[in-house]
N, C-alpha and C positions, 0 to 999 in steps of 0.2 A: 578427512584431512590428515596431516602427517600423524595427530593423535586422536580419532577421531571420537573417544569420550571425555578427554578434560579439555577445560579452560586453559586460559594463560594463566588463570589465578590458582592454578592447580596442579603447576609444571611439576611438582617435586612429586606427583603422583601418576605423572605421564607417562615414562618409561616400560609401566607395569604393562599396559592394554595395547595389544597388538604395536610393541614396538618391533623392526626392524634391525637384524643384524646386520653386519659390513659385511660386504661380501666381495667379493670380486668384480670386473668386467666381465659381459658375456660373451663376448667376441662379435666375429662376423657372422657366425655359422648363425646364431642367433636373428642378428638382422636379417639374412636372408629367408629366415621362415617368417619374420614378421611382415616382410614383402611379397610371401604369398597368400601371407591371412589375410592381410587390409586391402581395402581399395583403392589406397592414395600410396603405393609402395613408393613411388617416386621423392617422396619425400622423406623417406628413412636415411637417403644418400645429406640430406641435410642436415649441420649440427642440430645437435638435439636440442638445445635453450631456444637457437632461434627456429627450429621445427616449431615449438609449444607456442613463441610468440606468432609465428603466423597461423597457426588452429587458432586461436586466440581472437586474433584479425579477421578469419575467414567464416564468421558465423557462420560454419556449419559441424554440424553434429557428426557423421560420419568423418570428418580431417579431425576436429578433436577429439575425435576414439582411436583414430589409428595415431597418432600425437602421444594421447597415454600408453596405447600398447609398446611404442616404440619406446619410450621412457623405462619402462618397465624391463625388457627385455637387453635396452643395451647398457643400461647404468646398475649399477650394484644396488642393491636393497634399499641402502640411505641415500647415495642420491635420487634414486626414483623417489622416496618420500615428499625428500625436498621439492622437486619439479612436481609431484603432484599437489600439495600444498600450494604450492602459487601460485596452479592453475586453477582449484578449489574458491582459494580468496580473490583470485580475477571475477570468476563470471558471478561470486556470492557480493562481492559490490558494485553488480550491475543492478541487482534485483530491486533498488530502489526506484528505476524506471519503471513505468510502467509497462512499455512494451517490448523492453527487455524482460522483465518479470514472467510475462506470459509466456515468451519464447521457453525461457528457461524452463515455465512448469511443465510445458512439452518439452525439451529432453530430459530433463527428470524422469518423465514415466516411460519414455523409451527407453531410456537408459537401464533403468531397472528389469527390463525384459530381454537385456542386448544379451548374448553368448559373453563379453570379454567381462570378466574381473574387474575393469578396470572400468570400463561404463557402471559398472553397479557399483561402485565404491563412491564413482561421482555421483550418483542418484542417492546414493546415503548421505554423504556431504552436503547435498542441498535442499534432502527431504524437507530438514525441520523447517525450512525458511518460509514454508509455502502452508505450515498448520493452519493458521487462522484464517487463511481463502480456503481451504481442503483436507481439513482435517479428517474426515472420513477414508476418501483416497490415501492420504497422508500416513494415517496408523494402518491400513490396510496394505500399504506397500513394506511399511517400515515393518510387519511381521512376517510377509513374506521374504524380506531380506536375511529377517534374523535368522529364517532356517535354509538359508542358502546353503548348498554343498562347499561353497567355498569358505575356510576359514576366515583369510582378511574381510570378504564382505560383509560374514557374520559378524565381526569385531567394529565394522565401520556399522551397522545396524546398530550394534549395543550406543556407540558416540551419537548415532541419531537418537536413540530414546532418551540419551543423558542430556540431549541440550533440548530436547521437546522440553524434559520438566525443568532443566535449572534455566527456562527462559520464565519461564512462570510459576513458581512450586506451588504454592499455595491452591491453583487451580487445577493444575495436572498433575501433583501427584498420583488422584484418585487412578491417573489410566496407570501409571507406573504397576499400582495397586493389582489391577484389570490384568496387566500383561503379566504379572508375576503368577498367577492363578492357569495360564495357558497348559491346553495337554501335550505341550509337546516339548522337551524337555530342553531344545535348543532354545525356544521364547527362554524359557525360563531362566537358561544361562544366559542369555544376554541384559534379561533384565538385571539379574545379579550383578553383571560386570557394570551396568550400568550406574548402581548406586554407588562406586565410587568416584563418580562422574560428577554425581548430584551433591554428595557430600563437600562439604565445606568449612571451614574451621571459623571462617564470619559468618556463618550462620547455624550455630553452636543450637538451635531450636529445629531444625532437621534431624539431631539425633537419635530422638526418642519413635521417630516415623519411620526413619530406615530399618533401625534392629527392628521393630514391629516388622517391617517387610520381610527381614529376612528370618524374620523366626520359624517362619510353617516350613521353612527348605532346610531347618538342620536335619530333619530326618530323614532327608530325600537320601535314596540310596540308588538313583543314578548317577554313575562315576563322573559322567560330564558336567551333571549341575556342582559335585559334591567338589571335584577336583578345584571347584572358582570359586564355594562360600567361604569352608575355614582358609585356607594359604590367602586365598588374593581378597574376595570381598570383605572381611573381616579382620584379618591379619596385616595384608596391605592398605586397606581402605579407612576402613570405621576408629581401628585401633588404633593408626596413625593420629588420624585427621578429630575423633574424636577420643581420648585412651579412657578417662575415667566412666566417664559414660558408659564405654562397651566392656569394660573390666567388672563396671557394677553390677550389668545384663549376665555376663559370665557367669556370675554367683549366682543369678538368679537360674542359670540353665546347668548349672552345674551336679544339681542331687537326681537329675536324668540319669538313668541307666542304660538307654539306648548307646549301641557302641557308634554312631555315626555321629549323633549328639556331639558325644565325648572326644571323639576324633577332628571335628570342625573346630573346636575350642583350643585341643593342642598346638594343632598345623598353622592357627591364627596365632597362638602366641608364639610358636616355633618360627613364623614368620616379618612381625612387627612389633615386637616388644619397645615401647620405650624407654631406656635406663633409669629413667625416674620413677619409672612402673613396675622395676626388676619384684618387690615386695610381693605387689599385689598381682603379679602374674606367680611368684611360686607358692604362694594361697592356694591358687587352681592346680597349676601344675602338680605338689603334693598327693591329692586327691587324683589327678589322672594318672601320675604313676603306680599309684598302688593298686590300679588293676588289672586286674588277671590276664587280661585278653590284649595277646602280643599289638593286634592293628589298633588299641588304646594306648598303651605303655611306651611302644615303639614311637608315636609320633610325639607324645609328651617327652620321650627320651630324647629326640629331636631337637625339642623346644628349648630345654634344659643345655642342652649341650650348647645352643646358640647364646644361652646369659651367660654359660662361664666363659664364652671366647669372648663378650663381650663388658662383662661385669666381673672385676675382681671378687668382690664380696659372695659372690655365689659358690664362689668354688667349695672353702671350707666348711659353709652351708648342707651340701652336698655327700661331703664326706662326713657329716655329723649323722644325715638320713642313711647310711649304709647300714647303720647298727638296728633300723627299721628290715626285717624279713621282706616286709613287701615292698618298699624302695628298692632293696638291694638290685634287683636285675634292670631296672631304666637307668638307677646312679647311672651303674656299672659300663653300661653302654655308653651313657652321655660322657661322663671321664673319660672314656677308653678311647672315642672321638676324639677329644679337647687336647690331648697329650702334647706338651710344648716337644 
């Protein structure tokens, strides 16, 4: 869907996962290649809302694939989100029929196998709906999606794992568990993006199960899983949604020497500090700057820099640690940043 790992009870965390930038129109030249990829070219010459409403109309699978491609190709980024979103929540409340239900779970698995982007996006959109008939099928598709070539699919994959478990936590955590252990290192980024999907601020007892999740991957030292624990799952996710919690984990991963360790920690607080938390984020930060190793120091110098643009009280703080030899070169960077 437009976000396809959070909730609505989780908009202020939406933005992060495969948002969409504004883009432009793509003109004609556009349409006319997507009247020679589809089958139903004929109806590209048609407004695009009411193209979608009649795919819509036309129970069939092949008009609502060239529907979304058309969407895609001649509306700019956000409004293709939007048009696919409506089309996501049309056919996802049909599913309570039954013999629409069935239809659906067959385009589902055809979709998943189509060539367009935009078939697989919808087949992640409606994966989770269909766990408790096909949960087998279901987690079987939904990890073949996660290592799709395609970015947005992979990110529409992470929102199907995110609502597999916050329809149920208690019981399917354990696969969240299952897929974070996968050898392939996209599973394993998608799982990570997906527990901020999971997390929730009313339900303050997920905490202590997530950092467990993510603790075995501070060490991981492929860039693609590493680039999504400290910045986004941790810094945008946990730290937001829960701070004390994963501030108190912090100290507990903080006497680690590993430099990816120490690097995950920074980039998470360089990324989502909350002002109320400025203290007990430069506790960590302290200790991160004063080490030696530039890809440690540099990202804590980072972090540092983001609380004096955001917190008064840090700044003179700052310049009190200069008189420390080993602060002196993160200060120095982070001030030299901040400069009104």
């Amino acid at each position: 869907m437009a976000n396809p790992v959070t909730s609505s009870a989780n908009e202020a965390r939406e933005a992060s996962i495969g948002a969409e930038q504004l883009g432009g129109g793509n003109g004609d030249r556009r349409s006319d290649v997507v009247e020679q990829m589809t089958p139903v070219a004929a109806m590209v010459r048609v407004p695009i809302r009411e193209q979608v409403d009649r795919a819509l109309q036309c129970d069939d699978l092949e008009v609502m694939v060239a529907a979304l491609v058309a969407v895609s190709w001649r509306r700019s980024a956000a409004e293709a989100e939007v048009l696919k979103t409506y089309v996501f929540q049309q056919l996802l409340s049909r599913t309570n029929d039954p013999v629409e239900r069935r239809r659906l779970w067959t385009w589902t698995r055809l979709s998943a196998a189509r060539p367009e982007t935009e078939a697989r996006e919808m087949a992640c959109a409606l994966l989770d709906t269909f766990w408790k008939d096909h949960r087998k099928d279901v987690e079987r598709i939904t990890l073949n999606l996660a290592r799709d070539e395609d970015t947005e699919v992979r990110q529409y994959a992470a929102g199907t794992m995110a609502r597999i478990v916050r329809a149920n936590f208690r019981s399917r955590f354990r696969y969240l568990q299952k897929w974070s252990r996968h050898p392939d290192p996209s599973v394993r980024r998608q799982v990570i993006i997906a527990t901020v999907g999971v997390a929730d601020p009313e339900h303050p007892e997920r905490a202590k199960q997530l950092l467990d999740l993510l603790e075995p991957h501070l060490t991981d030292r492929d860039p693609y899983v590493r680039r999504n624990l400290g910045p986004f799952a941790l810094g945008q996710g946990l730290l937001r949604v829960y701070p004390e919690e994963t501030l108190e984990r912090f100290q507990r991963w903080l006497p680690s020497e590993d430099e990816v360790v120490r690097w995950n920690l920074a980039m998470a607080l360089a990324a989502g500090v909350a002002l109320s938390q400025w203290e007990a984020a430069l506790e960590v930060l302290r200790v991160l700057a004063a080490d030696q190793r530039r890809f440690v120091w540099g990202a804590a110098s980072t972090a540092l820099g983001n609380l004096v643009r955001h917190c008064a009280e840090v700044r003179p703080i700052l310049r009190h640690w200069m008189r420390d030899p080993q602060l002196r070169v993160a200060v120095t960077f982070a001030l030299r940043n901040t400069r009104r």
